[in-house]
C-alpha positions in Angstrom: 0.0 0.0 0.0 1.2 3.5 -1.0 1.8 6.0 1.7 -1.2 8.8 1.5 1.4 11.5 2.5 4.5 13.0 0.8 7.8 12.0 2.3 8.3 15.4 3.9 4.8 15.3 5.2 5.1 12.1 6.6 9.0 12.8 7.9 7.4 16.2 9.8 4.4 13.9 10.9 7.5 11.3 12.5 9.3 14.4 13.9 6.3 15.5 15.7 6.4 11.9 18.1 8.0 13.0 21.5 10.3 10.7 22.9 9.9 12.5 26.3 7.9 14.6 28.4 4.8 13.3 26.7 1.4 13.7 28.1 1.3 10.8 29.9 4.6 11.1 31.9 3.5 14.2 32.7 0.4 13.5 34.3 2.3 10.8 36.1 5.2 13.2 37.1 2.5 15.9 38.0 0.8 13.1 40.5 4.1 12.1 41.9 4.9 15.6 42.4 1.9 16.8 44.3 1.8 13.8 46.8 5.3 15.0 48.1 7.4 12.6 45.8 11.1 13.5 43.9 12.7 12.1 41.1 15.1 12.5 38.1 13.7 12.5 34.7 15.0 10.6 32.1 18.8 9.5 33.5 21.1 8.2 31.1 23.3 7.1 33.1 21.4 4.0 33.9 20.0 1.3 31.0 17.2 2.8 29.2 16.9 6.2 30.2 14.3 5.5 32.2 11.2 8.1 31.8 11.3 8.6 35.9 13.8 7.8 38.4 13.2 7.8 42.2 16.7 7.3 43.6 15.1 7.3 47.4 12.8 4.4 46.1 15.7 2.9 44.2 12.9 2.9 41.6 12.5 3.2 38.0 9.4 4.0 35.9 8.9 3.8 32.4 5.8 5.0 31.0 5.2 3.4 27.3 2.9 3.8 24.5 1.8 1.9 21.9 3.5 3.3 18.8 7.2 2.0 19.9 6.6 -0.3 22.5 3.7 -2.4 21.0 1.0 -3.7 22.8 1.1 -4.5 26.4 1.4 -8.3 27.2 3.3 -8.8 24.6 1.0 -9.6 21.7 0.5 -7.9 18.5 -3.2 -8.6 18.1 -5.5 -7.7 21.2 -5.1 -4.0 22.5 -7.7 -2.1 20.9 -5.2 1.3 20.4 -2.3 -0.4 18.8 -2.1 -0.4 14.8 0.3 -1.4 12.9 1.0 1.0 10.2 -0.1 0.0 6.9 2.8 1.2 5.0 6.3 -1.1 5.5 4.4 -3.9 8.0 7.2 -6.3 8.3 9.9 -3.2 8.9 7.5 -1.6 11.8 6.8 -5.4 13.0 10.3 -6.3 13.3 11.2 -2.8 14.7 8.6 -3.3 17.6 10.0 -6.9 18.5 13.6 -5.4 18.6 12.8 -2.1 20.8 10.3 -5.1 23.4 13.6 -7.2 23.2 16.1 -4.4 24.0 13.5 -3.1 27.0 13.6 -6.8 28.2 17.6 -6.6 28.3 17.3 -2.9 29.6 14.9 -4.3 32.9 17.4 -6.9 33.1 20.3 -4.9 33.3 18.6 -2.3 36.0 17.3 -5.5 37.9 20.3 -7.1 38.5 21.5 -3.7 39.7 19.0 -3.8 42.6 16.7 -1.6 40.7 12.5 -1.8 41.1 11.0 -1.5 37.7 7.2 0.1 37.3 5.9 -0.3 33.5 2.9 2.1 33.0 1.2 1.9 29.8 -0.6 4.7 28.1 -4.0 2.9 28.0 -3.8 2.6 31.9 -3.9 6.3 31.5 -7.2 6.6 29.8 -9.4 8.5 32.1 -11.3 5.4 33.1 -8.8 4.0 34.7 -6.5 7.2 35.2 -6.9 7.2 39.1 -6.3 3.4 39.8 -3.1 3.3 37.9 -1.7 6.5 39.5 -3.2 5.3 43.3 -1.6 2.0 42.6 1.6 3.1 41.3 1.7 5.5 45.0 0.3 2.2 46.8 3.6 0.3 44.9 6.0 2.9 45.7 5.0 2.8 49.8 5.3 -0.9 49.7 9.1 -0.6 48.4 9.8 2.2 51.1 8.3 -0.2 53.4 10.4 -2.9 52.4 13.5 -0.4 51.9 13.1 0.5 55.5 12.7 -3.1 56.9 15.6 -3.6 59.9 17.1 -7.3 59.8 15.8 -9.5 62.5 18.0 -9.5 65.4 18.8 -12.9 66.3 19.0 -14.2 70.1 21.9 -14.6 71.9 22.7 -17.9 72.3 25.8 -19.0 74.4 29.0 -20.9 72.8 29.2 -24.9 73.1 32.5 -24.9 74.6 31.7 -24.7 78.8 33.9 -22.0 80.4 35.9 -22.8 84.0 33.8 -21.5 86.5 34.9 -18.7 88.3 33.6 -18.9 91.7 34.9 -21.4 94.2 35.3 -25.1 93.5 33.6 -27.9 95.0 34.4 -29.0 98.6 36.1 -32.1 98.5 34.5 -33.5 101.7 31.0 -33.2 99.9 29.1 -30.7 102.5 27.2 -28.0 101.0 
C-alpha cells in the first residue's frame, strides 16, 4: 500500500512523536509531584533512560505507548489502540520486536543492579482508569519504602558450646554443701 502522505509530510508527521515529556509522563510526574514525591527525569546514566527515576525508592518508571513499545502483554493482536502502520508492516513489526527485546535486556540490566521497575502503559492512563493506575503506582512505591526500611531481625543470643571454668569457688572435697 502507498503512503497517503509526501515524504516530507510524513518525515514532519514522525518528527512531531515525542520521545519525552509526553502527556502521559507528565500526568504521572505531576501526581508524583503533588503527593510529596522526587525524582530525576529521564537518567542516562542508567540502562534505558528510564522516563522517571526515584533514587530514594531505588525505583524506575517507564511510562510506554503503543506506537514503539507495541501492545502490552506482549501480543500484536488484542489491544484495541495499537495499529500497525499500513505502510512497511514487516519493517515496523520487526522494529517493535527489537525495541520489546532491548527493553527486556534494559529491565534486566537495572534488575540485576537492585533496581524496582514500574511499567505504566498509556492505555492505563485513559481516564477510566487514570486514578487506579496512579493510586496504585503510589500504593507500589510505599510498599518498596516499606520494604527499603525493613531492619534485619535481630537474632537471640545464644551462648558458645564450649563450657567455660567457673569462676567462683570449686567444690568442697568433703561433699558438705
Amino acid at each position: 500500500m502507498t503512503d497517503v502522505h509526501s515524504q516530507e509530510t510524513r518525515s514532519y508527521n514522525m518528527s512531531r512523536i515525542k520521545a519525552k515529556d509526553t502527556k502521559p509522563e507528565l500526568l504521572v510526574r505531576k501526581y508524583l509531584f503533588c503527593k510529596g514525591f522526587r525524582y530525576r527525569v529521564n537518567a542516562k546514566d542508567l540502562p534505558g533512560k528510564p522516563d522517571i527515576v526515584l533514587p530514594k525508592y531505588k525505583t524506575v518508571i517507564f511510562i510506554h505507548g503503543w506506537f514503539w513499545n507495541g501492545p502490552r502483554g506482549g501480543l500484536i493482536i488484542g489491544c484495541k489502540y495499537f495499529v500497525i502502520p499500513k505502510t512497511r508492516t514487516e519493517w515496523w513489526t520487526e522494529k517493535i520486536r527489537k525495541n520489546k527485546e532491548r527493553d527486556q535486556q534494559e529491565h534486566e540490566a537495572l534488575r540485576k543492579t537492585g533496581w524496582n521497575i514500574i511499567t505504566v502503559w498509556e492505555c492505563q492512563l485513559k481516564p477510566r482508569k487514570r486514578e487506579q493506575t496512579l493510586e496504585g503506582i503510589l500504593l507500589l512505591l510505599q510498599k518498596i519504602y516499606l520494604d527499603l526500611q525493613k531492619k534485619p531481625i535481630i537474632t537471640p543470643y545464644t551462648p558458645p558450646a564450649t563450657e567455660f571454668p567457673i569462676v567462683a569457688e570449686p567444690p568442697s572435697p568433703y561433699g558438705d554443701d
